[in-house]
N, CA, C and O of each residue as an XYZ file, in Angstrom:
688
protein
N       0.844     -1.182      0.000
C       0.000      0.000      0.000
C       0.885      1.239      0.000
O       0.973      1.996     -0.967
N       1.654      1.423      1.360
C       2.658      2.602      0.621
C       1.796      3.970      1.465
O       0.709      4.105      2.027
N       3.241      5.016      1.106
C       3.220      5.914      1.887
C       1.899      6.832      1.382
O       1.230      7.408      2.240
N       1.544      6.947     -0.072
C       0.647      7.454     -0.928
C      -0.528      6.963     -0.490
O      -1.445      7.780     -0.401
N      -0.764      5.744     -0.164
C      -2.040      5.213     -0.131
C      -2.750      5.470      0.679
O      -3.967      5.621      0.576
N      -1.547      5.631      2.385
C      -1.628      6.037      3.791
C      -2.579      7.499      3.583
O      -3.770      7.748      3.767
N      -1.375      8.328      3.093
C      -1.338      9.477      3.112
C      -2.760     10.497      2.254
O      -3.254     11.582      2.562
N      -3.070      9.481      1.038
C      -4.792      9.324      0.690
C      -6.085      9.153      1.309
O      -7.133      9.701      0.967
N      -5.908      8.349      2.240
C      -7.056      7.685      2.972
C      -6.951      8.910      4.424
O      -7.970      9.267      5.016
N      -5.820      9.315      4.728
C      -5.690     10.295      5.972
C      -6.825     11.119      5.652
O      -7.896     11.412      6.183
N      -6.056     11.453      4.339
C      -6.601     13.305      3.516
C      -7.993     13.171      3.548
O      -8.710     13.994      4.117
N      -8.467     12.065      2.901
C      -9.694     11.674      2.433
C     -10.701     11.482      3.747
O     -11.897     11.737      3.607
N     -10.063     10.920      5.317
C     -10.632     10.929      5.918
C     -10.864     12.360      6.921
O     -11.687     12.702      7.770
N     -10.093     12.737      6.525
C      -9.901     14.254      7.379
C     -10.878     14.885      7.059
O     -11.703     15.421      7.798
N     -10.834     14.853      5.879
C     -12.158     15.946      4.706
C     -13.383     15.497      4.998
O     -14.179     16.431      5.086
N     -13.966     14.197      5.228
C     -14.956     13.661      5.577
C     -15.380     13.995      7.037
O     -16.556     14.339      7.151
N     -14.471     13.949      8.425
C     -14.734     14.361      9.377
C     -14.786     16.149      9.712
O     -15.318     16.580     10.735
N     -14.071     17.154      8.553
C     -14.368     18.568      7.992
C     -15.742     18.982      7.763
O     -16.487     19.933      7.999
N     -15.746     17.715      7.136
C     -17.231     18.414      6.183
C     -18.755     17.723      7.054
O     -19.918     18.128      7.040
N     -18.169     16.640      7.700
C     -19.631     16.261      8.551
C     -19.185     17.490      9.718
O     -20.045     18.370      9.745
N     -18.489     17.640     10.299
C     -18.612     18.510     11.938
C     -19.248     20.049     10.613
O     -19.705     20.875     11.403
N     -19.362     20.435      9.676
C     -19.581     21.570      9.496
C     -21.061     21.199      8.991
O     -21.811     22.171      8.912
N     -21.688     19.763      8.582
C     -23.140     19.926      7.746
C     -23.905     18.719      9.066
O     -25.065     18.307      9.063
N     -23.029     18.458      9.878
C     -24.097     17.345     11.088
C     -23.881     16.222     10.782
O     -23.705     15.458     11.731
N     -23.792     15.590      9.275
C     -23.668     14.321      8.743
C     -22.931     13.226      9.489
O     -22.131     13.659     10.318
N     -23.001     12.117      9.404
C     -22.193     10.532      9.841
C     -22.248     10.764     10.964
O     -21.357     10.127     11.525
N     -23.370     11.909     12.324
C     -23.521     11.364     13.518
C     -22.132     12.373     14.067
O     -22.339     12.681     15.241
N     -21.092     12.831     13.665
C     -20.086     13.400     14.008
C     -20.041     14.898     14.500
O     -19.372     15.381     15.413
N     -21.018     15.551     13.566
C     -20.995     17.145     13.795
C     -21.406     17.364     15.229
O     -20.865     18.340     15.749
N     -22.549     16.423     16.265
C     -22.597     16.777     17.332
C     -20.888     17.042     18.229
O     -20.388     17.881     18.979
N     -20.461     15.663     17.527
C     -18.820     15.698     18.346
C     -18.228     16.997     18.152
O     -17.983     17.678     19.148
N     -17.990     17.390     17.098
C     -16.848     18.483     16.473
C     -17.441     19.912     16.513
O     -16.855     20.994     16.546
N     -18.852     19.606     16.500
C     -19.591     21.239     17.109
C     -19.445     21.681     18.222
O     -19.138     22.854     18.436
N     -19.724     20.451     19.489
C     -19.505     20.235     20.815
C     -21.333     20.229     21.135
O     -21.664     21.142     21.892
N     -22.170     19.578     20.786
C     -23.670     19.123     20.704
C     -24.518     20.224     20.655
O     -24.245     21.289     20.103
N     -25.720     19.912     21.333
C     -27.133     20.763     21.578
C     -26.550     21.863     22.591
O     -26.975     23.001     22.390
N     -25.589     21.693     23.711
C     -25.374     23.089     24.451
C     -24.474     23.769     23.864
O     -24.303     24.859     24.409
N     -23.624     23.522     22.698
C     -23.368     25.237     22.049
C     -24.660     25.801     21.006
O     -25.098     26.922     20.749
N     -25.014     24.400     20.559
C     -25.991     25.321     19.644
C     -27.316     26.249     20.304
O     -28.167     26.913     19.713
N     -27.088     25.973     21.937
C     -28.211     26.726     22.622
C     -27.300     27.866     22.832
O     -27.853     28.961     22.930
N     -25.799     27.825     22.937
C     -25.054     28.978     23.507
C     -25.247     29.884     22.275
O     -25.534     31.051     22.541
N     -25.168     29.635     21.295
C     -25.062     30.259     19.838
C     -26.265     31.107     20.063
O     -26.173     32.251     20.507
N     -27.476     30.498     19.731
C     -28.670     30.696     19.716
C     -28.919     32.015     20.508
O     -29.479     32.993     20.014
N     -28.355     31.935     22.038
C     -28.715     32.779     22.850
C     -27.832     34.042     22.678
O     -28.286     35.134     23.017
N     -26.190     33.891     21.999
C     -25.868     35.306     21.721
C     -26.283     35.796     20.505
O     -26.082     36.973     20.207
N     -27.069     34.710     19.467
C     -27.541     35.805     18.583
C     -28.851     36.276     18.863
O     -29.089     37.260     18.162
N     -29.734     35.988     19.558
C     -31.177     36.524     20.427
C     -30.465     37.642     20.941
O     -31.158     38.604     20.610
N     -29.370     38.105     21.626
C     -28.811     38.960     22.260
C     -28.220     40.011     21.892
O     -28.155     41.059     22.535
N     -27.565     39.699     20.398
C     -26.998     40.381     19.660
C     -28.224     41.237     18.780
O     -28.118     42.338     18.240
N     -29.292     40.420     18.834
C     -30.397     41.113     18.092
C     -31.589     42.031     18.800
O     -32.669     42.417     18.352
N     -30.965     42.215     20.054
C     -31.778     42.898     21.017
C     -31.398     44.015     20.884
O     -32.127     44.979     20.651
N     -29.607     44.043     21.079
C     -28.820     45.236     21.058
C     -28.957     45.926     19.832
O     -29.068     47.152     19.847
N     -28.963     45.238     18.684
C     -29.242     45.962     17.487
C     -30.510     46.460     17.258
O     -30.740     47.105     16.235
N     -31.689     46.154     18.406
C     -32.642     47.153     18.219
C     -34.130     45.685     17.217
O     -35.144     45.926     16.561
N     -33.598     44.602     17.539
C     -34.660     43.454     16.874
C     -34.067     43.096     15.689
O     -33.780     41.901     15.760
N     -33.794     43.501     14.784
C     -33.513     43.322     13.306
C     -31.899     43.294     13.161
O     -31.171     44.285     13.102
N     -31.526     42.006     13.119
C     -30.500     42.400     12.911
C     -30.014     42.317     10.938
O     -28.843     42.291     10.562
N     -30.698     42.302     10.400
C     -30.935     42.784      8.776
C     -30.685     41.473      7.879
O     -30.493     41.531      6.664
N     -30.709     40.359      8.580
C     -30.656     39.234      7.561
C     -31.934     38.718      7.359
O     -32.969     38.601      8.015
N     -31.507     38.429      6.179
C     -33.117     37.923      5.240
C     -32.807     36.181      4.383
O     -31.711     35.638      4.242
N     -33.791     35.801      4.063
C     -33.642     34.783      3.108
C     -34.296     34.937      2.220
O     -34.879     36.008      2.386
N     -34.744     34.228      0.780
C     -35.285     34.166      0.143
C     -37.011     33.868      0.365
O     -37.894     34.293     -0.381
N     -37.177     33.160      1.400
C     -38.474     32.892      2.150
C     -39.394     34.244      2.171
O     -40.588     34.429      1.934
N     -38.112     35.281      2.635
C     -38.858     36.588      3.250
C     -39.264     37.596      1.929
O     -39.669     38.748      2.085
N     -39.075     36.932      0.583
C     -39.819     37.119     -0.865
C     -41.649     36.735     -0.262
O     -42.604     37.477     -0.031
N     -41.520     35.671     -0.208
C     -43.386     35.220      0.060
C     -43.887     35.363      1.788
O     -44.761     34.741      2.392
N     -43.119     36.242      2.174
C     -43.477     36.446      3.170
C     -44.343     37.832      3.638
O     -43.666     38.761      3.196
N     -45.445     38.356      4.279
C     -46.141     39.489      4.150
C     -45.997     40.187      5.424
O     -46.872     40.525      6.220
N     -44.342     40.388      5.485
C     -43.574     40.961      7.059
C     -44.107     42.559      7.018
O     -44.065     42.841      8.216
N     -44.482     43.509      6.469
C     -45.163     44.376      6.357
C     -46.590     44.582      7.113
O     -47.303     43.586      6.991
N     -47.065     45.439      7.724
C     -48.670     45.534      8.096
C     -49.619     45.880      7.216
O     -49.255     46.907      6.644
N     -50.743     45.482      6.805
C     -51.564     45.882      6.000
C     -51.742     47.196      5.814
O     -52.441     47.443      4.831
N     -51.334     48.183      6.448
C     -51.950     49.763      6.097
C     -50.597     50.211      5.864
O     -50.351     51.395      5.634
N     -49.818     49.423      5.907
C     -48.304     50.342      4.929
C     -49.027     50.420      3.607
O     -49.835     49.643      3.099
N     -48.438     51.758      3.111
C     -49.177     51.751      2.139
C     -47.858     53.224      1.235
O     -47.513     54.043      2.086
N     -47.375     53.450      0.115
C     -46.985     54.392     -0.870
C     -47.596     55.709     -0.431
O     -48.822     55.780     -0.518
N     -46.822     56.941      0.104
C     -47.742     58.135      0.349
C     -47.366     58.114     -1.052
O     -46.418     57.622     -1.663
N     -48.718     59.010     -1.488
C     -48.233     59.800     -2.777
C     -49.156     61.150     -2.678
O     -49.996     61.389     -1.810
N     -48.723     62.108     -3.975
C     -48.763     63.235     -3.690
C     -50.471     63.818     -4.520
O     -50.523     63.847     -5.749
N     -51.283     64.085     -3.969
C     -52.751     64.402     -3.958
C     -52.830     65.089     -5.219
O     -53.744     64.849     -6.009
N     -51.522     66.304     -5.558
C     -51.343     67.043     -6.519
C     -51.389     66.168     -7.796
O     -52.297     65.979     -8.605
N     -50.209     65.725     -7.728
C     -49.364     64.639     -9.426
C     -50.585     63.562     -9.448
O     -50.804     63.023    -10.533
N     -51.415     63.198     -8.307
C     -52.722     62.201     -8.400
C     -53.375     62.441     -9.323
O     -53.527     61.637    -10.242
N     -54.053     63.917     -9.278
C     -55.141     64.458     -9.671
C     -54.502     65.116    -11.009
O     -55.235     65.078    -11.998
N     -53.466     65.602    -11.133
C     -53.085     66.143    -12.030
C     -52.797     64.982    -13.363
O     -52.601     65.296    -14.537
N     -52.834     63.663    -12.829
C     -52.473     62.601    -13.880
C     -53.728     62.224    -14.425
O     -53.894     61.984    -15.620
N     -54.845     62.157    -13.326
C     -56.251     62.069    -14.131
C     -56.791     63.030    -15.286
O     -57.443     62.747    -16.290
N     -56.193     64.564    -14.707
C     -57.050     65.178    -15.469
C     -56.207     65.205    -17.030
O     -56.805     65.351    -18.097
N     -54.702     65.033    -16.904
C     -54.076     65.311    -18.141
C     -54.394     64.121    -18.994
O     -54.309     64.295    -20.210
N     -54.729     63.003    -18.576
C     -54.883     61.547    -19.592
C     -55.899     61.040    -19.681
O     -56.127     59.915    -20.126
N     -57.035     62.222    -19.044
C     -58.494     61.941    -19.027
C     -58.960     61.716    -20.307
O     -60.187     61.621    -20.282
N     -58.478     61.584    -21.470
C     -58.892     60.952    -22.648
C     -58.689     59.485    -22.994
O     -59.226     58.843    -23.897
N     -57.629     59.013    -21.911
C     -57.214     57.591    -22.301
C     -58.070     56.779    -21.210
O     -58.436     57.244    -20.130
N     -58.331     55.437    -21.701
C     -59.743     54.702    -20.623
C     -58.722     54.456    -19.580
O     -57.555     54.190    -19.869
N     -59.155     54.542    -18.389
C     -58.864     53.735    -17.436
C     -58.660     51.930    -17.380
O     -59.748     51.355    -17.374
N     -58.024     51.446    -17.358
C     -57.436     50.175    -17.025
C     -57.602     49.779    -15.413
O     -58.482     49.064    -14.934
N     -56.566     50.410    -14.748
C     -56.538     49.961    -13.185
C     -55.958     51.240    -13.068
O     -55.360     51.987    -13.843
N     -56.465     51.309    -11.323
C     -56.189     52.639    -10.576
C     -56.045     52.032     -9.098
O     -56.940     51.438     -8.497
N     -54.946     52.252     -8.697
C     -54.665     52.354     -7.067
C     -53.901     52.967     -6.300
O     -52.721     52.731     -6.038
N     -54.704     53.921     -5.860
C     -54.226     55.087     -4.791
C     -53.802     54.680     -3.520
O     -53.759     55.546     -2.647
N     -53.373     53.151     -3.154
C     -52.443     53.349     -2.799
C     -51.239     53.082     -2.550
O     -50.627     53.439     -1.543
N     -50.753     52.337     -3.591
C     -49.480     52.320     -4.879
C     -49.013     53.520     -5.727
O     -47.904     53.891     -6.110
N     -50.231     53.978     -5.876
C     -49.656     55.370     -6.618
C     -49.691     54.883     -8.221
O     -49.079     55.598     -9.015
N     -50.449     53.580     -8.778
C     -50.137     53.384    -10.104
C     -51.713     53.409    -10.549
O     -52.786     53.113    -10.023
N     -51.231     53.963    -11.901
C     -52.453     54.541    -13.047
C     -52.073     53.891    -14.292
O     -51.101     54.272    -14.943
N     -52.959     52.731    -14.704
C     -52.587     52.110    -15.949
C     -53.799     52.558    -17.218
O     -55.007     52.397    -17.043
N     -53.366     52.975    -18.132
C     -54.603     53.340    -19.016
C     -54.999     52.134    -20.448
O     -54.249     51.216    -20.776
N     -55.868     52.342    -20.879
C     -55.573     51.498    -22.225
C     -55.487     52.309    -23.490
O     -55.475     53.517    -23.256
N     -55.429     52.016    -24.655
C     -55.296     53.050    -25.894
C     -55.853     53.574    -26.204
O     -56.870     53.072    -26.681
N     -55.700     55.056    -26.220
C     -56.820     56.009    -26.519
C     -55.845     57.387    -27.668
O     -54.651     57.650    -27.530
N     -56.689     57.972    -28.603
C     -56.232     58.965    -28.987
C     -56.169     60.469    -28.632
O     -57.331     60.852    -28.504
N     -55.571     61.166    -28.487
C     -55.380     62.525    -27.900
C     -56.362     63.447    -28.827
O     -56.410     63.152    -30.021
N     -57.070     64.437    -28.404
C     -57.921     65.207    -28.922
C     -57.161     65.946    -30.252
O     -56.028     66.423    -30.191
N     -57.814     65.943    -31.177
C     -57.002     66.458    -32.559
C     -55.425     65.584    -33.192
O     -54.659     65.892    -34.105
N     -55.427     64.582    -32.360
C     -54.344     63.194    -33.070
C     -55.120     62.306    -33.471
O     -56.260     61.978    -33.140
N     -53.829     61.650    -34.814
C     -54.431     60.424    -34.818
C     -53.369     59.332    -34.341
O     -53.437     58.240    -34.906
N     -52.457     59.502    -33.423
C     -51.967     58.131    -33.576
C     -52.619     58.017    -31.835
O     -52.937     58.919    -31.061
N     -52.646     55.946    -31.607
C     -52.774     55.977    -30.385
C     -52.464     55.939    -29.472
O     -51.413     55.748    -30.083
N     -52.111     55.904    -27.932
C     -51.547     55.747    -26.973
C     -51.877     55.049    -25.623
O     -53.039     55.323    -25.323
N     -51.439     54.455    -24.936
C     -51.394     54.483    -23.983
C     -50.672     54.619    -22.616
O     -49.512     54.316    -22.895
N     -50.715     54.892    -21.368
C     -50.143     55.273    -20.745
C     -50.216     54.070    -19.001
O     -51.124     53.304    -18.680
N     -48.792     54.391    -18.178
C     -48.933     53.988    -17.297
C     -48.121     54.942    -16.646
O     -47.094     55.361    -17.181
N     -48.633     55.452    -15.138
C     -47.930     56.395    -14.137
C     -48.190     56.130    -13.110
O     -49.225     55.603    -12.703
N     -46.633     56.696    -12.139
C     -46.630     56.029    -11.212
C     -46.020     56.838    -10.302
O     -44.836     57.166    -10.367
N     -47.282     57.386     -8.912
C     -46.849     58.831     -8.184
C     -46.019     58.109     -6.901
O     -46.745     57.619     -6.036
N     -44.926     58.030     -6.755
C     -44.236     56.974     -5.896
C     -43.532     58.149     -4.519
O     -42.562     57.800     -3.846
N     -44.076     59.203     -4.362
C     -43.302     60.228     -2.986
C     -44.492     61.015     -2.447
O     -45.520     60.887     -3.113
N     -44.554     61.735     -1.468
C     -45.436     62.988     -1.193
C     -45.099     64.167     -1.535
O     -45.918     65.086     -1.505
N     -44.156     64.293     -1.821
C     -43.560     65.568     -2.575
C     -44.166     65.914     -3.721
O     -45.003     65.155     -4.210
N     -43.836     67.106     -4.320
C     -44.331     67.462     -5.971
C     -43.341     67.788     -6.286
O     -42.827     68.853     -5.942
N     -42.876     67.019     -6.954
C     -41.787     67.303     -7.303
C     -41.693     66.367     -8.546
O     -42.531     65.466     -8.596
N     -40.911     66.447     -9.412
C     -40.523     65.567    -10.853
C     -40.381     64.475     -9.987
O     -41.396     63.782     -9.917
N     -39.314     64.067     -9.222
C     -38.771     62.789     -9.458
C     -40.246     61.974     -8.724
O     -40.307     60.748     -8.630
N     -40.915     62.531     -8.440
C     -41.946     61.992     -7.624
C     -43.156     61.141     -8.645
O     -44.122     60.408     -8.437
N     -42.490     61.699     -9.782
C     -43.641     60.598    -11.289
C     -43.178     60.259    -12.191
O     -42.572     61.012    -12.953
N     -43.271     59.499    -12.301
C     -42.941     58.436    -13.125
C     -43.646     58.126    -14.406
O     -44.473     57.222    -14.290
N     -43.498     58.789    -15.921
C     -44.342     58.211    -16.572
C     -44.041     57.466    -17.635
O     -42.913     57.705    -18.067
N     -44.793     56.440    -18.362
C     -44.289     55.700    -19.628
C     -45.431     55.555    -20.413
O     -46.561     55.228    -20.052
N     -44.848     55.949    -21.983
C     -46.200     56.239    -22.899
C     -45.930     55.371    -24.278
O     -45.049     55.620    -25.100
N     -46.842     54.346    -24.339
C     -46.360     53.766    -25.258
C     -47.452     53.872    -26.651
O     -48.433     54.616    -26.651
N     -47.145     53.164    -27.570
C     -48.077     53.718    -29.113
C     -48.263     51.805    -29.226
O     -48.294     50.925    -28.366
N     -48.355     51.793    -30.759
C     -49.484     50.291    -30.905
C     -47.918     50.047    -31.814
O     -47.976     49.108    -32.608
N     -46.761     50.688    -31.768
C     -45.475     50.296    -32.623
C     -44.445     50.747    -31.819
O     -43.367     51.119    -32.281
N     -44.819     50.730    -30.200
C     -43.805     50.290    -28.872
C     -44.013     51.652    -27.996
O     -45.058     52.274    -27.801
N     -42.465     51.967    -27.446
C     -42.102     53.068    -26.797
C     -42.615     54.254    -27.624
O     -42.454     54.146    -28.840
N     -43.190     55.338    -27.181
C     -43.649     56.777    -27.254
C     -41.997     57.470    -27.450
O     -40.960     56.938    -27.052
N     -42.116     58.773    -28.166
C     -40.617     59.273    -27.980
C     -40.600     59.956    -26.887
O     -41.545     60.214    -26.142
N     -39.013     60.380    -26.758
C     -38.820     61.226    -25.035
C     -39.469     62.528    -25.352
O     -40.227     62.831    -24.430
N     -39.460     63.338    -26.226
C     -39.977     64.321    -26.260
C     -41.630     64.776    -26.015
O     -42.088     65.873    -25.696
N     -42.466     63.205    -26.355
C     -43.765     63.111    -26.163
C     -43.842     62.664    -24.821
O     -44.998     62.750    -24.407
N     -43.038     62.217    -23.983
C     -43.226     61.231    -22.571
C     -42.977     62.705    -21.926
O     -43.758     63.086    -21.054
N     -41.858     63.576    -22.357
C     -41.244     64.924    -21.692
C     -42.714     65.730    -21.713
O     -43.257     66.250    -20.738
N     -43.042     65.705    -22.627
C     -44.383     66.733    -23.018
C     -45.687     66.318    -21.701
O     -46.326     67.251    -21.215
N     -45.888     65.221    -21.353
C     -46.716     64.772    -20.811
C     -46.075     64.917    -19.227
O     -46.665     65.597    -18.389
N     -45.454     64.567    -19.077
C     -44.639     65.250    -17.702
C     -44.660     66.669    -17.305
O     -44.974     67.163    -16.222
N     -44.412     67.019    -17.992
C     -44.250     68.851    -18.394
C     -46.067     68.954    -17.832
O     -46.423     69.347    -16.721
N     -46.750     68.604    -18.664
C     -48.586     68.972    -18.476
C     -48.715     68.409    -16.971
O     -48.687     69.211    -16.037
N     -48.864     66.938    -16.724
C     -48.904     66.746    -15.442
C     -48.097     67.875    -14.501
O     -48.890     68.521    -13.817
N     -47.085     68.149    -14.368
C     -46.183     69.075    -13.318
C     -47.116     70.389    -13.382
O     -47.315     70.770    -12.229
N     -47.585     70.994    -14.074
C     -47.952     72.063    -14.385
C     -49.253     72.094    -14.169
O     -49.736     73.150    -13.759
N     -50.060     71.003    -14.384
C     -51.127     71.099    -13.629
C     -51.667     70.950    -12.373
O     -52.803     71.203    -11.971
N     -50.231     70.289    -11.527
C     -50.389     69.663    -10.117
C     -49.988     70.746     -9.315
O     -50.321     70.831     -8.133
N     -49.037     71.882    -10.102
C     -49.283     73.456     -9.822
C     -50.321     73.826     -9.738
O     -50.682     74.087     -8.591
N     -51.216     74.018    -10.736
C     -52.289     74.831    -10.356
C     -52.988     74.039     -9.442
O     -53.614     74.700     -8.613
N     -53.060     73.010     -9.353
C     -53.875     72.367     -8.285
C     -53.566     73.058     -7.105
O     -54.476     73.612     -6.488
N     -52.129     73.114     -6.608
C     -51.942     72.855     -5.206
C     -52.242     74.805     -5.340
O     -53.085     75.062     -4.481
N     -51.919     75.845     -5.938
C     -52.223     77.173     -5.865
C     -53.606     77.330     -5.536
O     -53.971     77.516     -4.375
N     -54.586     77.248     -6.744
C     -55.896     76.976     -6.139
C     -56.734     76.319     -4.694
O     -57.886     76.509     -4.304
N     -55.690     75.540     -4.160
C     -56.134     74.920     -2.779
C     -55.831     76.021     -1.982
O     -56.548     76.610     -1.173
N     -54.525     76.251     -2.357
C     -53.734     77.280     -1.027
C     -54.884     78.588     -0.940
O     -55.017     79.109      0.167
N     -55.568     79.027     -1.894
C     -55.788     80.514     -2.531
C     -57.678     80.227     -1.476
O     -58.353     81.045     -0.851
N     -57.799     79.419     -1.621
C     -59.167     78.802     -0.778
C     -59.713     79.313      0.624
O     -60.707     78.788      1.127
């Protein structure tokens, strides 16, 4: 057999008693972990460690995808202005879905007063602020993406009308 053969079966067994003390396997990991009272010692400084950090200590799994760790009334503020101001500027295109409180406005294809090509639109008031970055819009035709200058144009009307909105309230 020889010094190689020795020196194979060592390696080979070493790696095997490595890899069970690190996954539990062949009955061993209790040995090489040191059993159930470190894994209670473990247990209890990370309960401890997660107190000090205030509960959360920020690890997640993939689980916490289908998980509904949120309360039901969390909910998107969005801004009353860019709301109202998105209805009234695309009030020619049908409504699809509307939820205020997501902040998303999906329309279906409709033509603009004195156009003929068609459009539709989806926006999305995602802050409480009025402010641009606070909407989001995308305008598409029946031969894809809308151009930037027509998506700019429609931004431009919404902003400008969620002005006069909020002036007219104040002026009340």
């Amino acid at each position: 057999m020889g010094w190689n053969g020795i020196s194979r079966g060592g390696i080979l067994l070493g790696a095997v008693l490595v890899l069970s003390g690190c996954g539990g396997g062949f009955g061993f990991g209790n040995f090489l972990s040191g059993g159930e009272r470190s894994r209670a010692e473990v247990a209890e400084i990370q309960e401890r460690d997660r107190a000090q950090a205030g509960g959360m200590v920020g690890q997640s799994t993939i689980w916490d995808l289908f998980s509904n760790a949120q309360p039901p009334s969390t909910t998107v503020e969005v801004n009353k202005y860019l709301w109202n101001a998105s209805l009234e500027v695309l009030d020619f295109l049908p409504v699809q879905s509307i939820d205020p409180f997501s902040g998303v406005i999906v329309t279906g294809y409709g033509t603009p007063p004195g156009g003929g090509r068609a459009y539709r639109a989806a926006v999305l008031v995602n802050d409480p602020a009025l402010d641009a970055r606070s909407l989001n819009v995308a305008i598409m035709t029946r031969n894809g993406p809308a151009s930037r200058d027509t998506i700019r144009a429609v931004e431009d009307a919404i902003l400008t009308r969620a002005r006069q909105l909020r002036i007219r309230d104040r002026n009340l």
